[in-house]
N, C-alpha and C positions, 0 to 999 in steps of 0.2 A: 532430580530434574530442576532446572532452574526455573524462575518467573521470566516467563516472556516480556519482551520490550515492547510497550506499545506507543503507535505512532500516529498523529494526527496529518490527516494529509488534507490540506486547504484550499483552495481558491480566493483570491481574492473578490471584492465588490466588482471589477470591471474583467474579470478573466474567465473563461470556461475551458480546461483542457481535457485531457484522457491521461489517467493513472493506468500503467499495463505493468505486472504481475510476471517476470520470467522466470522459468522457460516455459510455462506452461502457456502466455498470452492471453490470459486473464485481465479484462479489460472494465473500467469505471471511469462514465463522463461525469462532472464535477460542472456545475452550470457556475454563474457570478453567483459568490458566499457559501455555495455548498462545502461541504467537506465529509469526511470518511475516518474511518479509524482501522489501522493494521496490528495484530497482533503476532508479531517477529519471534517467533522460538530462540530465545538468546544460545547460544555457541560459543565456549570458550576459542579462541583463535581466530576466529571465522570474523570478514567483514561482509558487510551489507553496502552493493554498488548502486546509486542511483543515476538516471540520465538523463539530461534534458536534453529534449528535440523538441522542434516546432509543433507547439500544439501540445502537448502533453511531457510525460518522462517514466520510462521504466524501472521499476525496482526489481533487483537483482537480488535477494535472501538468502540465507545460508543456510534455509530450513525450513520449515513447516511454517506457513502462515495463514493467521485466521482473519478475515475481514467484516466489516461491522459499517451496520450507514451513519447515520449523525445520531440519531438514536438511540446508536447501540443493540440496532440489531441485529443479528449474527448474518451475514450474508453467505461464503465460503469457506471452506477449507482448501490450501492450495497447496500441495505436497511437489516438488521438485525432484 
């Protein structure tokens, strides 16, 4: 098994959006400077879609993702 890819997801000083998790709709508001951390089960072939829309953007994964707050606390496990 490979080492997961992990991903730091931010906010800036003046932004607050919504991080949503598909297909499941797994959802994380992120206030001005908060951030999060996603751990991506790497997959050979496979990519990883990300989307911006107003107000937040969705990640799309090719696999098992475990989510973590700024911390480093384990939040979720999010299976597809």
């Amino acid at each position: 098994m490979s080492k997961p890819l992990r991903i730091k997801i931010s906010a800036d000083e003046d932004t607050s959006f919504t991080v949503m998790f598909e297909p499941l709709g797994m959802d994380y508001d992120l206030g001005p400077g908060e951030w999060m951390y996603a751990e991506v089960q790497a997959m050979e072939a496979a990519e990883m879609e990300i989307i911006q829309w107003e107000g937040g953007m969705s990640i799309l994964p090719p696999g098992t993702v475990r989510t973590f707050n700024a911390a480093g606390e384990f939040l979720h496990e999010l299976h597809n």
